[in-house]
Structure formats: structure tokens, C-alpha cells
MMTF fields as JSON, N, C-alpha, C and O atoms, coordinates in Angstrom:
{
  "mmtfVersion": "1.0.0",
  "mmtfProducer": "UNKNOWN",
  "numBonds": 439,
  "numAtoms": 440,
  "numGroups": 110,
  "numChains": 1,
  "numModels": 1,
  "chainsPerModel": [1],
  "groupsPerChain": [110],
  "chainIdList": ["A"],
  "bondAtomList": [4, 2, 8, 6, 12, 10, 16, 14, 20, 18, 24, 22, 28, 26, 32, 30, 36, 34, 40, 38, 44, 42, 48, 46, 52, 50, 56, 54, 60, 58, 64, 62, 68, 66, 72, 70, 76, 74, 80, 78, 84, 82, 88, 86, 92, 90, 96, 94, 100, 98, 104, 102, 108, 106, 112, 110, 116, 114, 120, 118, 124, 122, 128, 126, 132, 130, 136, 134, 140, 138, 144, 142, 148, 146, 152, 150, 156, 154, 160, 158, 164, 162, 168, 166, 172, 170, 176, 174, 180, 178, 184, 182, 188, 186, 192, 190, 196, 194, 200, 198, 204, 202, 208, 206, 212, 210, 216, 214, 220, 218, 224, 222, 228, 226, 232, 230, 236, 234, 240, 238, 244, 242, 248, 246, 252, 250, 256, 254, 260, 258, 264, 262, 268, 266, 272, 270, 276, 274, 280, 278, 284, 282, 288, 286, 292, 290, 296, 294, 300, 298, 304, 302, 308, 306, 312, 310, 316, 314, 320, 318, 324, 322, 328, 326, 332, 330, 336, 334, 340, 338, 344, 342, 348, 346, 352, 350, 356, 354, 360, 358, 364, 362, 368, 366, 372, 370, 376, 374, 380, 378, 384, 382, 388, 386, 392, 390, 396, 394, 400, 398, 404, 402, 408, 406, 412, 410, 416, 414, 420, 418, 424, 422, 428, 426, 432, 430, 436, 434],
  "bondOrderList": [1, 1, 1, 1, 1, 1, 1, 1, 1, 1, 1, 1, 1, 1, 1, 1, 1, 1, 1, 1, 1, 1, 1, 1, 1, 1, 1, 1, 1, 1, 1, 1, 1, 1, 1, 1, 1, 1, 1, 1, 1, 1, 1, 1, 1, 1, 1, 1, 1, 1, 1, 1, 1, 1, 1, 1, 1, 1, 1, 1, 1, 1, 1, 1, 1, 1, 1, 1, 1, 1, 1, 1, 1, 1, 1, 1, 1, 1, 1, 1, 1, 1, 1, 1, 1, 1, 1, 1, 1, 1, 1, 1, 1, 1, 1, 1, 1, 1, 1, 1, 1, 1, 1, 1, 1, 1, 1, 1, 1],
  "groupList": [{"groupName": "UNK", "atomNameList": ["N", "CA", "C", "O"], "elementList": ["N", "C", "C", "O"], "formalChargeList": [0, 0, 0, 0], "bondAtomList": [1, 0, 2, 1, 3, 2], "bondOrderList": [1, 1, 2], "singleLetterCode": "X", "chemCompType": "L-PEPTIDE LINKING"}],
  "groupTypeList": [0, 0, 0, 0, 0, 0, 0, 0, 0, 0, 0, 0, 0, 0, 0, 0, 0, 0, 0, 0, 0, 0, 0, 0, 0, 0, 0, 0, 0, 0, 0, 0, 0, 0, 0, 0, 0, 0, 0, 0, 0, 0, 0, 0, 0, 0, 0, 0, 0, 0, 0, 0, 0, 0, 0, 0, 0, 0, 0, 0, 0, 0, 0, 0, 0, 0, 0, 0, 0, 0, 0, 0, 0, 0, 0, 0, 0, 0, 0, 0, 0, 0, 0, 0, 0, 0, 0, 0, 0, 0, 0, 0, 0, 0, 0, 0, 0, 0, 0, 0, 0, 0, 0, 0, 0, 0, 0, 0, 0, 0],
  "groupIdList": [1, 2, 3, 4, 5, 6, 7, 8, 9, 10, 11, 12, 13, 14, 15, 16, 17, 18, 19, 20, 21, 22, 23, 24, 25, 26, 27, 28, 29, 30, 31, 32, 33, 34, 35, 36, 37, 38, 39, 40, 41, 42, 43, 44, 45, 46, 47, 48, 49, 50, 51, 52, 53, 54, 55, 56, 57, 58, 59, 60, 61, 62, 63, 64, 65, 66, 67, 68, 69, 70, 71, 72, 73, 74, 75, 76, 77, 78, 79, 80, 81, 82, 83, 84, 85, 86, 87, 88, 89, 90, 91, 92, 93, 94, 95, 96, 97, 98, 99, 100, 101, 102, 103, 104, 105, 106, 107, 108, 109, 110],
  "secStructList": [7, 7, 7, 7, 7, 2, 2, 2, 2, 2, 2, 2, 2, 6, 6, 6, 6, 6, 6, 7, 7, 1, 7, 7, 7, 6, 6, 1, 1, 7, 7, 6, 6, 2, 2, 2, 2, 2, 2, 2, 6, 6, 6, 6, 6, 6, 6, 7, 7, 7, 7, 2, 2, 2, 2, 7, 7, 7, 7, 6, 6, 1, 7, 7, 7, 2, 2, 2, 2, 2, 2, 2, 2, 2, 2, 2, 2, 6, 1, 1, 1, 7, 7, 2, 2, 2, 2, 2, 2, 2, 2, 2, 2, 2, 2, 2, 7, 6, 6, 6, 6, 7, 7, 7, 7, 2, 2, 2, 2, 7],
  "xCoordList": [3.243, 3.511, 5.028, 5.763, 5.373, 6.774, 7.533, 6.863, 8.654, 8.732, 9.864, 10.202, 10.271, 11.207, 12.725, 13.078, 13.382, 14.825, 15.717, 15.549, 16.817, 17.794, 17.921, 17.854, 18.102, 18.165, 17.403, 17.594, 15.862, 14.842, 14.64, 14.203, 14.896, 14.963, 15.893, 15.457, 17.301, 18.007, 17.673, 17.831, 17.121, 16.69, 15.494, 15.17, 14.638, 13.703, 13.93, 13.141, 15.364, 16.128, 16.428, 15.806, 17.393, 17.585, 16.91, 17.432, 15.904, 14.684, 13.815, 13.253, 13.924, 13.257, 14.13, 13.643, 15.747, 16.537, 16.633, 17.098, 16.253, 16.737, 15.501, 15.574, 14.643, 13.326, 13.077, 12.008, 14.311, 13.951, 14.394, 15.417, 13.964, 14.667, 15.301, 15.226, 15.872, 17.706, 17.603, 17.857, 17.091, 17.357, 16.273, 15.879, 15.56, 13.753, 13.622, 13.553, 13.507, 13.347, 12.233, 12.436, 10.898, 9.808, 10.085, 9.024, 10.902, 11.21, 11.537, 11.487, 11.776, 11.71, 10.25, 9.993, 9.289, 7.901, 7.668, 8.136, 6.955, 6.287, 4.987, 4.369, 4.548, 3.403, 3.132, 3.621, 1.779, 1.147, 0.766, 0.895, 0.127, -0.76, 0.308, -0.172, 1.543, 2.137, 2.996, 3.144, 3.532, 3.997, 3.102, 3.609, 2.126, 1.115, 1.062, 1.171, 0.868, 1.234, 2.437, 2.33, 3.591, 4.887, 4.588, 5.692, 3.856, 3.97, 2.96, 3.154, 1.823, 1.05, 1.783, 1.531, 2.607, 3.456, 4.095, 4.334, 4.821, 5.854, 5.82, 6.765, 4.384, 3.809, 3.196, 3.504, 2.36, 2.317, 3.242, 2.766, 4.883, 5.775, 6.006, 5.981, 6.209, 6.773, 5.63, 5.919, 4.252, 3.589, 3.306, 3.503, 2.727, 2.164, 1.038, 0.678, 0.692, -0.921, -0.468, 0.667, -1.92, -1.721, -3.088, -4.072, -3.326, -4.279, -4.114, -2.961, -5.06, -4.59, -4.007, -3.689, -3.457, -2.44, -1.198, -0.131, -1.534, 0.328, 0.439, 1.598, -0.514, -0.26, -0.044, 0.551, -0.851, -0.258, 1.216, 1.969, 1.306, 2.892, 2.659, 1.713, 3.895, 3.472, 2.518, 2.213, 2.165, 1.386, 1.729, 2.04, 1.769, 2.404, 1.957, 2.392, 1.211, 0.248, 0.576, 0.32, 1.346, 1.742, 2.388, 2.631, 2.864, 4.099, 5.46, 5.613, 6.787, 7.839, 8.28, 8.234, 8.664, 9.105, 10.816, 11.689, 10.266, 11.388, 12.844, 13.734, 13.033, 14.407, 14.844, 15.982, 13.563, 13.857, 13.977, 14.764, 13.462, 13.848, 15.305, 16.026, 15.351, 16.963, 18.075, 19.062, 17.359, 18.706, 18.65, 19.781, 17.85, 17.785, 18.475, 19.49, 17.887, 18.905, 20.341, 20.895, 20.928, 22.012, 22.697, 23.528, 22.554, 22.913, 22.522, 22.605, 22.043, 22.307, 22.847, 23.693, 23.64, 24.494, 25.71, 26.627, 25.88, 27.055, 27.398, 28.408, 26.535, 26.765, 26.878, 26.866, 26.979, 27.29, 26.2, 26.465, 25.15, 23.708, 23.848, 24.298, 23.098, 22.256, 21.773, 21.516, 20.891, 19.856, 18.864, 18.992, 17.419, 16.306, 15.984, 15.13, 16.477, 16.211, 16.897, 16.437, 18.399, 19.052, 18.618, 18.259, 18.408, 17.515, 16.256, 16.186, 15.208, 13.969, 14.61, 14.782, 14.879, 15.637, 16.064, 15.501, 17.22, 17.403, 16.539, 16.582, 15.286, 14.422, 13.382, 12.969, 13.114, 11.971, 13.125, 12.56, 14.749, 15.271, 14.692, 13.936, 15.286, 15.071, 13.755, 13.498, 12.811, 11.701, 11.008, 10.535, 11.193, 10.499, 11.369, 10.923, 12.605, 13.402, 13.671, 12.947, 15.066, 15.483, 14.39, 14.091, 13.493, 12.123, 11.159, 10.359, 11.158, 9.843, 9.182, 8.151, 10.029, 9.043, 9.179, 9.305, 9.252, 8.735, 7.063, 6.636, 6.417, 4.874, 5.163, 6.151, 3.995, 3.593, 2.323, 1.545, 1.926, 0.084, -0.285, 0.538, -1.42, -2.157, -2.32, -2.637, -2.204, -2.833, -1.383, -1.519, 0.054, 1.67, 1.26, 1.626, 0.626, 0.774, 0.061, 0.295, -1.208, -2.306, -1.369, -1.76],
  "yCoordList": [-57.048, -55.663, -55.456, -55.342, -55.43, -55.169, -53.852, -52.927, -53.271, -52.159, -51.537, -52.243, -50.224, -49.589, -50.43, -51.017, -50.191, -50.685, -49.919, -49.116, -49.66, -48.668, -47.57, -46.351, -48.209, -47.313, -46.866, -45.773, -47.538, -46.304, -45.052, -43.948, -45.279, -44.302, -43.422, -42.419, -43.785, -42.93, -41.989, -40.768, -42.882, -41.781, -41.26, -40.501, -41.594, -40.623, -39.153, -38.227, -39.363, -38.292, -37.556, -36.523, -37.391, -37.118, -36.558, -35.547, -36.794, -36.405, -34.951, -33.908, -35.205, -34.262, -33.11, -31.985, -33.338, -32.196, -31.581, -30.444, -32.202, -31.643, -30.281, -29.205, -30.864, -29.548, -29.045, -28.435, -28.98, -27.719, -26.803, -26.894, -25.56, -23.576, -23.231, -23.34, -22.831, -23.02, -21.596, -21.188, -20.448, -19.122, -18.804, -19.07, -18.262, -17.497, -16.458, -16.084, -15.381, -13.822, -13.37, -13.242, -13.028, -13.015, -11.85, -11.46, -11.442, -10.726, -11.573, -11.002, -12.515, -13.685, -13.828, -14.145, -13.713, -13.544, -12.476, -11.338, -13.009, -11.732, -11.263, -12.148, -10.275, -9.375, -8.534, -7.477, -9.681, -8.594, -7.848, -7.006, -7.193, -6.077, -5.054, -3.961, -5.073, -4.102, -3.932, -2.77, -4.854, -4.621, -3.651, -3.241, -3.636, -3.163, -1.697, -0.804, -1.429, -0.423, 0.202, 1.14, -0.179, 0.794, 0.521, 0.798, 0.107, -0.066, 1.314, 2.165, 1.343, 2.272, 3.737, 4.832, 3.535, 5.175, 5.451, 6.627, 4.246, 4.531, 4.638, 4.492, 4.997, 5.389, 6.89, 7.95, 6.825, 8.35, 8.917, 9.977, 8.987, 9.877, 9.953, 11.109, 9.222, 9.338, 9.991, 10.23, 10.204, 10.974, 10.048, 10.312, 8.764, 8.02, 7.554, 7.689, 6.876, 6.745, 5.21, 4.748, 4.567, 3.667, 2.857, 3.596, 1.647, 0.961, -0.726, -1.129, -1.547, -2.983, -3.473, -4.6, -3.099, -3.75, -3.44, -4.033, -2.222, -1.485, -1.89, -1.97, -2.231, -2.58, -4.1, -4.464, -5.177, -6.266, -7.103, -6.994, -7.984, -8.522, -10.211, -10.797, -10.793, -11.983, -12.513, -11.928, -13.761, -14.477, -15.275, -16.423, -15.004, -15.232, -16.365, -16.726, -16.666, -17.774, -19.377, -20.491, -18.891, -19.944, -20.936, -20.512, -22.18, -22.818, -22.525, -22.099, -22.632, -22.115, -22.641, -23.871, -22.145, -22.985, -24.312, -24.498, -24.812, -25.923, -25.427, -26.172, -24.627, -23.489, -22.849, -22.677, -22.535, -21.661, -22.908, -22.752, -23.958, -25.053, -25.951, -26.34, -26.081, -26.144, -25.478, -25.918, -23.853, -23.241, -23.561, -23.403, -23.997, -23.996, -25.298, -25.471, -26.383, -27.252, -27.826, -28.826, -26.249, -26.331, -25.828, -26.546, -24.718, -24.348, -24.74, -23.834, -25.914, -27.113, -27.387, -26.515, -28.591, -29.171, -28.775, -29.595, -27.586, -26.468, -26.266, -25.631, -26.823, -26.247, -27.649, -27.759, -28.644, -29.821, -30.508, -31.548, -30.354, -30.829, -31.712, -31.42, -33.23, -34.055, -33.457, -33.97, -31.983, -31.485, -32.495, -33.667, -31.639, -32.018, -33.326, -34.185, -33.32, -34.177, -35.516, -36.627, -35.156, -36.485, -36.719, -37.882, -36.543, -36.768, -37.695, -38.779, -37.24, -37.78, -39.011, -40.036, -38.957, -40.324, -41.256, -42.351, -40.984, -41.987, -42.564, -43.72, -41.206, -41.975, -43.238, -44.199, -42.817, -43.644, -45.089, -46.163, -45.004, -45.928, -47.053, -48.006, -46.621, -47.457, -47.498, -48.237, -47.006, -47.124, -48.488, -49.55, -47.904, -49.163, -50.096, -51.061, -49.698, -50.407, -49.74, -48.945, -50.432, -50.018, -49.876, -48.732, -50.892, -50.746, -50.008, -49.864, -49.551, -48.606, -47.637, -46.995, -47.617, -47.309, -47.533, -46.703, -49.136, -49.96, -50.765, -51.629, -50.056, -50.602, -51.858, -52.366, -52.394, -53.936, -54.02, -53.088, -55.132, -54.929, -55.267, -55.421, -55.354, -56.061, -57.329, -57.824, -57.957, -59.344, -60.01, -60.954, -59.298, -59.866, -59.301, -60.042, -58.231, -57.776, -58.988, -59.322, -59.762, -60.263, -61.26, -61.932],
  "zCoordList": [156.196, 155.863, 155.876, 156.856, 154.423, 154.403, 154.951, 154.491, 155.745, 155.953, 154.601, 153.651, 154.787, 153.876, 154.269, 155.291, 153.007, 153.418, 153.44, 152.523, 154.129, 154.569, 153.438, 153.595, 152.367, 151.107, 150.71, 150.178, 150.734, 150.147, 151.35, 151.026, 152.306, 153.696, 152.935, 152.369, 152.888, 152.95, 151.475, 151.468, 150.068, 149.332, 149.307, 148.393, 150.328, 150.892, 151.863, 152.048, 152.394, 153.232, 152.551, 152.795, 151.367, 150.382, 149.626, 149.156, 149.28, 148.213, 149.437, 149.101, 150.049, 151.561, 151.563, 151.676, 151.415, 152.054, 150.563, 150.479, 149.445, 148.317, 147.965, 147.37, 148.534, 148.677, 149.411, 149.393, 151.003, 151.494, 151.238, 150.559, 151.572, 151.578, 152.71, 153.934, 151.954, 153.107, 153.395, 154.528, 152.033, 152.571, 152.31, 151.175, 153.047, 152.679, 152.752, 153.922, 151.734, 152.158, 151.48, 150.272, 151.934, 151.796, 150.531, 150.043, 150.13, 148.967, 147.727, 146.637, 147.762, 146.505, 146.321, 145.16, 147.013, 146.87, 145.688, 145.651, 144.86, 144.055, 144.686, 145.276, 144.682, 145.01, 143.826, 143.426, 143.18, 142.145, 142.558, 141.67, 143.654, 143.954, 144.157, 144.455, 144.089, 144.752, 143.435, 143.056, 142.751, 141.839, 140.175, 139.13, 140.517, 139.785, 140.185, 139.345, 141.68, 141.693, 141.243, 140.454, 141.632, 141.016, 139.915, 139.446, 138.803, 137.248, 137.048, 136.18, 138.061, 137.722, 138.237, 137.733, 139.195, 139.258, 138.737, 138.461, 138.263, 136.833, 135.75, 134.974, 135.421, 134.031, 134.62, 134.075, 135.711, 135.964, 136.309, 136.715, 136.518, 136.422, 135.199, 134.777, 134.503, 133.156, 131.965, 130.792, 132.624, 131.969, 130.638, 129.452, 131.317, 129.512, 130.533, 131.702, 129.258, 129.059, 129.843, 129.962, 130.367, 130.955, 130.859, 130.834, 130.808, 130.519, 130.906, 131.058, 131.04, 131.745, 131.001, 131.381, 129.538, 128.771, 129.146, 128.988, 129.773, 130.216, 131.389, 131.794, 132.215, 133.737, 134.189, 135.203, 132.906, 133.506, 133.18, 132.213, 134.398, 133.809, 133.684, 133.158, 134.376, 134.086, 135.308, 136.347, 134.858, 135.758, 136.858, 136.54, 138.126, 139.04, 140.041, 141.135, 139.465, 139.77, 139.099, 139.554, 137.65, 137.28, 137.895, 139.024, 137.765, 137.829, 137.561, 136.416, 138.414, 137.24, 136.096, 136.066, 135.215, 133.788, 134.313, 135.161, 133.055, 133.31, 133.254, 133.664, 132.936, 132.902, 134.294, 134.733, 134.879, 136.084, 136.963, 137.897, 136.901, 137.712, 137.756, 138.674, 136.096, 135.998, 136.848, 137.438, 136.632, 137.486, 138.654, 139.113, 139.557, 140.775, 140.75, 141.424, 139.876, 140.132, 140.017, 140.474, 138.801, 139.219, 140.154, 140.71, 140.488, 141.719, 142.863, 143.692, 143.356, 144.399, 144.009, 144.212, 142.933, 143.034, 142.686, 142.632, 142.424, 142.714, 143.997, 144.302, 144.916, 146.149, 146.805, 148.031, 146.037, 146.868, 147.137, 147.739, 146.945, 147.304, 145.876, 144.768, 146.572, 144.67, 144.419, 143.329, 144.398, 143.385, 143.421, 143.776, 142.829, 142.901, 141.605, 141.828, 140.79, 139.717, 139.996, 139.733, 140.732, 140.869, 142.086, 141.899, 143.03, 144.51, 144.274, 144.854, 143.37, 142.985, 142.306, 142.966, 141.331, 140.519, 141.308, 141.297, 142.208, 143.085, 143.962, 144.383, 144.372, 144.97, 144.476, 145.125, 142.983, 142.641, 142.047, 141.838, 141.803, 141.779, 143.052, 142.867, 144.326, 145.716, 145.931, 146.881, 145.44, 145.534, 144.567, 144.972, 142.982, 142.282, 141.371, 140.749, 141.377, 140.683, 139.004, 138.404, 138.498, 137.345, 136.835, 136.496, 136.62, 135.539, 135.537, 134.612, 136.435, 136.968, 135.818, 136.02, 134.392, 133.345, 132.539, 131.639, 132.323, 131.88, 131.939, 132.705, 130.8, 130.795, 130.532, 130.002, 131.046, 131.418, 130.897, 131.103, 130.155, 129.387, 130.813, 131.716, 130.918, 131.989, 132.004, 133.086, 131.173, 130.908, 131.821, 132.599, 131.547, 131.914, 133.327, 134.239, 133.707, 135.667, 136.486, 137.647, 135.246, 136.358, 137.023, 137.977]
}
């Protein structure tokens, strides 16, 4: 049983600190239920008509888009952090090597 080698450790450290939350304010949270409401008071002040076409928004349930992930990953490494893309990369570098996607038929793995 082979163990890890200094370097895949260290870009396993790396890859760990690059996904934690440094600042958490339960207000970066979306809350559909609540946000639905102010959509629904803010159509009854404004005196319009309102219906589940006017009340829903986006889907918050989704995944974020590859854009909203970008930004996040630039701003880690604006801040001095590898960022999440170059963190992972280096990891699966020390992990499987330059080739690692590079397909192989099966008949060349046996």
C-alpha cells in the first residue's frame, strides 16, 4: 500500500483551502420563501395585478453558472489565493500525472 507523496498532500491542502468560506453571512443565502413575499408586497403596493408568472424568479436550487464561478475564481486569486480551477489542476496534476486525459483503449491498460 503505497502512501501519498509530499506533493500530492500539499496539492490536496491546497485544493481544501481553495474551497473554504472565509466570510459567511447567512445573507448571501437566498430565501425563496421570503423573497416571494417582498415580490408579492411589491406588487400589492404598486397596485398591479399579480399571478405565479409575476411572482416567480430564478431557480435557486440550481447550480451556479460557469460565470458566477469564474468570478469567484477570480477574486481568489486577486486576493492571493491559487483559486479553485488552478488548485484542482494542480491537484489532479500530483495526483495522476501530465496524462491523466489521455484515453487509453483497453486492450493498451490490460
Amino acid at each position: 500500500a503505497r502512501g501519498a507523496t509530499d506533493e500530492q498532500v500539499a496539492a490536496a491542502v491546497d485544493a481544501v483551502r481553495s474551497l473554504l468560506v472565509h466570510e459567511y453571512s447567512p445573507l448571501d443565502m437566498p430565501n425563496p420563501t421570503l423573497s416571494r413575499y417582498y415580490r408579492v408586497l411589491e406588487l400589492v403596493a404598486l397596485d398591479m395585478a399579480y399571478g405565479p408568472e409575476a411572482i416567480t424568479g430564478a431557480d435557486v436550487t440550481l447550480p451556479p453558472s460557469v460565470e458566477d464561478l469564474e468570478k469567484v475564481d477570480a477574486v481568489l486569486t486577486a486576493r492571493g489565493d491559487l483559486g479553485i480551477k488552478a488548485s484542482i489542476a494542480k491537484l489532479k496534476l500530483a495526483l495522476y500525472g501530465p496524462n491523466h486525459d489521455a484515453e487509453v483503449p483497453e486492450e493498451q491498460a490490460a
